[in-house]
C-alpha positions in Angstrom: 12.3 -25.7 59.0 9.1 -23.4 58.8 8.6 -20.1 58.9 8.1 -18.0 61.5 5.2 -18.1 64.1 2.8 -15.6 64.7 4.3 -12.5 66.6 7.9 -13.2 65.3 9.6 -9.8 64.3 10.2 -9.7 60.5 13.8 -9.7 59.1 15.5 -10.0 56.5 18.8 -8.4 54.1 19.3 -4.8 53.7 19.1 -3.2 57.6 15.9 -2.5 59.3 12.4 -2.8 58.3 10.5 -0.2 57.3 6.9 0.2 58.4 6.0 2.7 56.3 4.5 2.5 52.7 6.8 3.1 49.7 6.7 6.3 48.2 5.4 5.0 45.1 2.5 3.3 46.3 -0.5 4.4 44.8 -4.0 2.3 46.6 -6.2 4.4 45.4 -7.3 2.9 42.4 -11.1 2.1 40.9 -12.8 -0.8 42.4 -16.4 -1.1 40.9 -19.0 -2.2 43.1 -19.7 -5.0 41.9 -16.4 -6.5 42.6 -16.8 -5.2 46.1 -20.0 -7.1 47.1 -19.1 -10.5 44.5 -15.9 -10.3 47.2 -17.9 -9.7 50.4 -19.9 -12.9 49.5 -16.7 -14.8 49.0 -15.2 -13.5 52.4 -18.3 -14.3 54.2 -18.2 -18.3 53.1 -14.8 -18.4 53.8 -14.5 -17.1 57.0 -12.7 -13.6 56.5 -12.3 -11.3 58.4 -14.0 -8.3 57.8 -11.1 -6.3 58.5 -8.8 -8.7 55.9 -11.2 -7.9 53.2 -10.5 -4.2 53.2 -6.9 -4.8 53.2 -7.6 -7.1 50.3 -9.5 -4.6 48.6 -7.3 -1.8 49.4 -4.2 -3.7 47.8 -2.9 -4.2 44.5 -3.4 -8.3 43.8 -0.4 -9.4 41.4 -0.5 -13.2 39.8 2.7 -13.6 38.3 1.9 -16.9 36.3 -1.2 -17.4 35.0 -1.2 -20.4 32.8 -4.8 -20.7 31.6 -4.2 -20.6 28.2 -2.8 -23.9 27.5 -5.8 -25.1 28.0 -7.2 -23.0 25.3 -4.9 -24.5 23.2 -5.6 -28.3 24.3 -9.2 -28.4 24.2 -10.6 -24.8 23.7 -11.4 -23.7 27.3 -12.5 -20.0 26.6 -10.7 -17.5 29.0 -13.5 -15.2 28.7 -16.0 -17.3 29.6 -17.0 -17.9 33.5 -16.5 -21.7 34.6 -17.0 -23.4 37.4 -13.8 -26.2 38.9 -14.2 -28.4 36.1 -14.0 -32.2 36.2 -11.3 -32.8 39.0 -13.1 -30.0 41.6 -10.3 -27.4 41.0 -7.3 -29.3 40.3 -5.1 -29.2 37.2 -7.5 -26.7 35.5 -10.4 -24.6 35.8 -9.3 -22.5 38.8 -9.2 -19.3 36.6 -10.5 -17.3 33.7 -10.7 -13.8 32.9 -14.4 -13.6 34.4 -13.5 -14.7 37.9 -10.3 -13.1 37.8 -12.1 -9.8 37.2 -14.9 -10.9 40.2 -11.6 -12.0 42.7 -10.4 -8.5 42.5 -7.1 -9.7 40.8 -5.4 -5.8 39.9 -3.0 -7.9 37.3 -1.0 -11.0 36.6 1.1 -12.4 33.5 -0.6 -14.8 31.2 1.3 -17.0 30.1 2.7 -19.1 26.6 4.0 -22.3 27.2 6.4 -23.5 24.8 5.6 -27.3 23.1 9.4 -28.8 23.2 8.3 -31.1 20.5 8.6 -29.0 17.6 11.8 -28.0 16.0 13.1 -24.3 16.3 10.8 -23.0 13.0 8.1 -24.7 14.2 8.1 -23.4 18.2 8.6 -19.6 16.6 6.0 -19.6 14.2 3.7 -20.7 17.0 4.5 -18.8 19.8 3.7 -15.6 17.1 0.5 -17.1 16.4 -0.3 -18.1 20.1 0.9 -14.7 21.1 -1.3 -12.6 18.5 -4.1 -14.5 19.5 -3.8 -14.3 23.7 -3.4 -10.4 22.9 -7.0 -10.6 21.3 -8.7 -12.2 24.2 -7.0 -10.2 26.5 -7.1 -7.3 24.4 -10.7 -8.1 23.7 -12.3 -7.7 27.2 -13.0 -4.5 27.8 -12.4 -4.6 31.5 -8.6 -6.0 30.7 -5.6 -3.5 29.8 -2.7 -5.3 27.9 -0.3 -3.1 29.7 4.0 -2.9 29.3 4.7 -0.7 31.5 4.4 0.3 35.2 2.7 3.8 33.6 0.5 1.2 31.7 -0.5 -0.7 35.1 -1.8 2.1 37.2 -3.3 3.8 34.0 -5.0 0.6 33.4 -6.3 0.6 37.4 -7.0 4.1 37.6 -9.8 2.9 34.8 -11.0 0.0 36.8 -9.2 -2.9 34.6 -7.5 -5.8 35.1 -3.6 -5.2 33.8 -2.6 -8.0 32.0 0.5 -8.5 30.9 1.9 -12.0 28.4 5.1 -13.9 29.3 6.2 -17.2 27.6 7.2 -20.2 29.6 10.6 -21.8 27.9 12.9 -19.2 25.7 13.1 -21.8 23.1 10.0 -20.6 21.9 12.2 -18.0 20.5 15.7 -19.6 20.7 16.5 -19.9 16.3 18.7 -16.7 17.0 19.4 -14.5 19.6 17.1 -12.0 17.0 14.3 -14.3 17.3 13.6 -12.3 20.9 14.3 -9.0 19.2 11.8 -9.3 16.6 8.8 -9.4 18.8 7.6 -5.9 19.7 9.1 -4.0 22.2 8.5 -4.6 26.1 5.3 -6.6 24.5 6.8 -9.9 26.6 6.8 -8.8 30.3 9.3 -12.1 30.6 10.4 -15.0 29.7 11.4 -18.5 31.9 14.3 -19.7 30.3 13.9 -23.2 30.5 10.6 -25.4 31.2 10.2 -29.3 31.9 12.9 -29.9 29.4 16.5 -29.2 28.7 16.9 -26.6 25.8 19.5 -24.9 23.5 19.3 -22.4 26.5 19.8 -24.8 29.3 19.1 -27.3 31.6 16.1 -27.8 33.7 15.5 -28.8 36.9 13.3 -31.5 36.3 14.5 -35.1 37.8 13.4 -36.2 34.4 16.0 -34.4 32.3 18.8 -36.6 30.0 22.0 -36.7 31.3 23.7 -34.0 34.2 23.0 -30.8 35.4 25.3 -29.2 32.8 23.9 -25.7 33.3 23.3 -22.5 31.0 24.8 -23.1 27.5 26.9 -20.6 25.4 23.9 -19.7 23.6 21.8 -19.2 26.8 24.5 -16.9 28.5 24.2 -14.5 25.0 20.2 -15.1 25.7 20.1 -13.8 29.2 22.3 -10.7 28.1 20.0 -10.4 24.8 17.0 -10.4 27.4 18.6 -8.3 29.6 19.6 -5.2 26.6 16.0 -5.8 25.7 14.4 -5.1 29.1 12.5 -8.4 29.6 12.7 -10.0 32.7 15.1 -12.7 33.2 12.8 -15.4 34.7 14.2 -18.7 36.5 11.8 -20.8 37.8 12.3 -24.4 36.5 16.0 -24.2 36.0 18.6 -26.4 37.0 21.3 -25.4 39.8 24.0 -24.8 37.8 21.5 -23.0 35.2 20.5 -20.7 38.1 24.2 -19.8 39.2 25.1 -19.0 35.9 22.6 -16.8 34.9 23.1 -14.7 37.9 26.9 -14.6 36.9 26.1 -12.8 33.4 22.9 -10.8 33.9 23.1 -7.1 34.2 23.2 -6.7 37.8 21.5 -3.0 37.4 18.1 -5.3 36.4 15.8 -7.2 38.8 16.0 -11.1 38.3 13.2 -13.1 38.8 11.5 -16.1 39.5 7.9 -16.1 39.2 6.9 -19.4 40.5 7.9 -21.1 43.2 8.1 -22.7 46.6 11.5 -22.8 49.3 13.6 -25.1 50.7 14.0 -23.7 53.9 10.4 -25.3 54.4 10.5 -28.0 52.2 13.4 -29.9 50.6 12.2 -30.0 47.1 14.0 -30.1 43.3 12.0 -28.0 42.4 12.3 -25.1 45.1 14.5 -22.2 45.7 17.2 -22.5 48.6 18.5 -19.7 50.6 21.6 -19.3 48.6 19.2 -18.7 45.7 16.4 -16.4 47.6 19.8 -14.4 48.8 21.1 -14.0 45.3 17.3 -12.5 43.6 17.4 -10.4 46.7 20.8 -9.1 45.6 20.0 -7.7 42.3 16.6 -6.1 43.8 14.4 -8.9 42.3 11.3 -10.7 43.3 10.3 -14.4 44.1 6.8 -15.5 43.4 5.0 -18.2 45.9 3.1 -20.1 44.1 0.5 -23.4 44.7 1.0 -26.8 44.5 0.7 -28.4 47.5 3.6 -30.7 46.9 6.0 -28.4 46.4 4.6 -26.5 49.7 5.2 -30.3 51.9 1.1 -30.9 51.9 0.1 -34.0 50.8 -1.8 -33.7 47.3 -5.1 -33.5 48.3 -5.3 -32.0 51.5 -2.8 -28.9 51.0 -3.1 -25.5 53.0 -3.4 -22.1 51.9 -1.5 -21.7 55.8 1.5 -23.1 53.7 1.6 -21.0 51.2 2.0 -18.4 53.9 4.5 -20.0 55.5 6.4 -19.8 52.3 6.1 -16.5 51.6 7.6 -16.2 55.6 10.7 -18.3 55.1 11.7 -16.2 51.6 10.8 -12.7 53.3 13.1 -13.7 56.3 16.3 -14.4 54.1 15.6 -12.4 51.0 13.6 -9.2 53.2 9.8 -8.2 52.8 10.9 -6.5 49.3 11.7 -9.3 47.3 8.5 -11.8 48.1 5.8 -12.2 45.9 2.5 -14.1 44.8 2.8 -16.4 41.2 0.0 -19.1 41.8 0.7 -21.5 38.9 -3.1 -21.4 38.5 -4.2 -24.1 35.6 -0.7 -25.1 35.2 -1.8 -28.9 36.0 -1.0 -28.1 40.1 -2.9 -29.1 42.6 -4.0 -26.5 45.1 -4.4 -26.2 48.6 -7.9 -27.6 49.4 -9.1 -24.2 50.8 -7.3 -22.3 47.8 -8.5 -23.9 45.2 -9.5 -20.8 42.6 -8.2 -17.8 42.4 -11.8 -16.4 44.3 -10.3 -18.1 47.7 -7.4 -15.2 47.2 -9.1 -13.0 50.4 -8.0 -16.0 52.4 -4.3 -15.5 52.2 -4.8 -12.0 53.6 -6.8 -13.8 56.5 -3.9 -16.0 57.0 -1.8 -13.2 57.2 -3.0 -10.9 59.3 -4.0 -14.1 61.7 0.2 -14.3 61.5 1.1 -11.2 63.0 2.2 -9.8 59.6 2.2 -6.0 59.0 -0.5 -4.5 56.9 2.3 -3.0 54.9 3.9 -6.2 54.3 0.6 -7.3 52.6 0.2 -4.9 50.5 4.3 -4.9 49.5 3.8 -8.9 48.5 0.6 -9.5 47.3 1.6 -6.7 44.3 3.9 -4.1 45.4 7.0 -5.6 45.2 6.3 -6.7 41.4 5.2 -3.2 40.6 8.8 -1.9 41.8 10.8 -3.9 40.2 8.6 -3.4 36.8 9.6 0.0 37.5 13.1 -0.1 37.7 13.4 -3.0 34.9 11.7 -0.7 32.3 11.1 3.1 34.1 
């Protein structure tokens, strides 16, 4: 089943929408001009609506996986250098770096370390400290990015014009030695961590049809991770994990802290392993957490090379009707190997999914509450 059609009333858990803004919201930040006409240009050959580019302009645009750097690791692709779709025309890689990020208007979005599964525990920990020193100094080293930890740091970061960036690694077992492997990082300096990957780890299994053996869940040791994560105030991130893996987290986290999963398509649209059911969008929803939509068109139902930014909507419109408009949110997967919708190929196609939209009935509020919003409140209450 799809989403809703244009007109349909929105939904969802928790009593009545509400039309208004959030107390909290705060739109007015710097945009420099630059970034204003770069974007007009964009609209314009894409077919946007004048109307939707304001509203794109006048929101906060959260990515809440980002996965450029591999890359950089692989075969040096500079994140602070301006590329064009590489070799495949915007598939796999090359659909963003910290130059077109800054030109699409994107307000923030995690950038993410992805854990190598070959390497024994030493070996994974000792990297992820050098990949994380180093992805602090490109970031770091841009003067129109903020590393930020906060929610203070985010809008203290826009209020100056910059792009908030924050890190999050992609498998615990990066850090998974001892539950003080975590600990020893600086404070709130990982915004999250995704528990499991393409593997199965000391933490758990994945959802991957290509995991060894059944889907045996969270192990001991990943039960005392999520409460570690939880006492440390980094976001509990499941995206990738198995069934079973998913249940039990939700049994042991803290329910006083968001959950999240930061990339991801739904069932309700298309039967996938790899996305969230209604059970699942339900249970984030319960603990005030957020769900990020993210890319690839097979996990949206689109054949490979002729996706739809349209489905990505229609995503985002299936988890706001079971979970509510509070809980949904944007995590595009960009240059994590996906393949994008045809029309959404780089993260400078973003206007178009305000086109889309607005084209679907949805309240300007709602916009604004997914495309960054939502993120920004739970942020807030995970860390104050």
């Amino acid at each position: 089943m799809g989403g809703p059609e244009k007109g349909v009333a929105w939904g969802g858990r928790g009593g009545p929408l509400l039309l208004a803004l959030e107390a909290d919201y705060r739109p007015h930040v710097r945009r420099d001009s630059h970034d204003r006409s770069s974007l007009k240009r964009h609209a314009a050959a894409l077919g946007v609506s004048q109307g939707a580019l304001e509203l794109y302009l006048e929101s906060e645009i959260i990515d809440l996986h980002i996965d450029s750097y591999i890359w950089h690791r692989v075969f040096g692709y500079d994140l602070r250098k301006r590329h064009g779709r590489g070799l495949f025309g915007g598939l796999s890689y090359s659909q963003v770096d910290i130059p077109r990020a800054l030109e699409a208007g994107l307000s923030g979005a995690t950038w993410v370390i992805t854990t190598n599964p070959l390497k024994d525990a030493r070996a994974r920990e000792e990297t992820f400290h050098e990949n994380f020193a180093e992805l602090t100094s490109i970031l770091s080293g841009v003067e129109a990015v903020a590393v930020c930890r906060t929610e203070s740091d985010y809008w203290a970061a826009r209020a100056a014009g910059k792009h908030a960036a924050t890190i999050g690694i992609q498998g615990g077992n990066a850090l998974d030695r001892s539950l003080e492997s975590v600990a020893k990082v600086a404070p709130h300096s990982i915004l999250r961590i995704t528990l499991v990957h393409l593997s199965s780890s000391s933490i758990g299994c994945t959802s991957s049809p290509g995991r060894l053996g059944k889907d045996t869940g969270l192990t001991a040791f990943g039960k005392r991770y999520v409460e570690q994560l939880n006492a440390l105030g980094i976001f509990v991130d499941l995206a990738h994990i198995s069934k079973q893996g998913f249940w039990d987290a939700v049994d042991v986290h803290d329910r006083t802290q968001p959950l999240l999963v930061s990339h991801t398509c739904v069932s309700g649209v298309h039967d996938h392993w790899r996305n969230l059911d209604d059970a699942q969008l339900a249970a984030i929803a319960d603990t005030g957490g957020i769900v990020g939509i993210m890319l690839h068109s097979e996990f949206l139902g689109d054949p490979l090379f002729a996706g739809r930014a349209e489905s990505v909507v229609r995503h985002m419109e299936h988890a706001m009707q079971v979970a509510g408009p509070d809980h949904v949110a944007f995590g595009s997967d960009f240059d994590g190997a996906i393949w994008p919708p045809k029309d959404l190929r780089t993260c400078l196609e973003l206007p178009l999914l305000v086109e889309i939209m607005l084209r679907r009935g949805w309240p300007p509020d709602h916009v604004k509450k997914v495309m960054g919003h939502n993120f920004i409140r739970a942020w807030k209450e995970l860390r104050g």
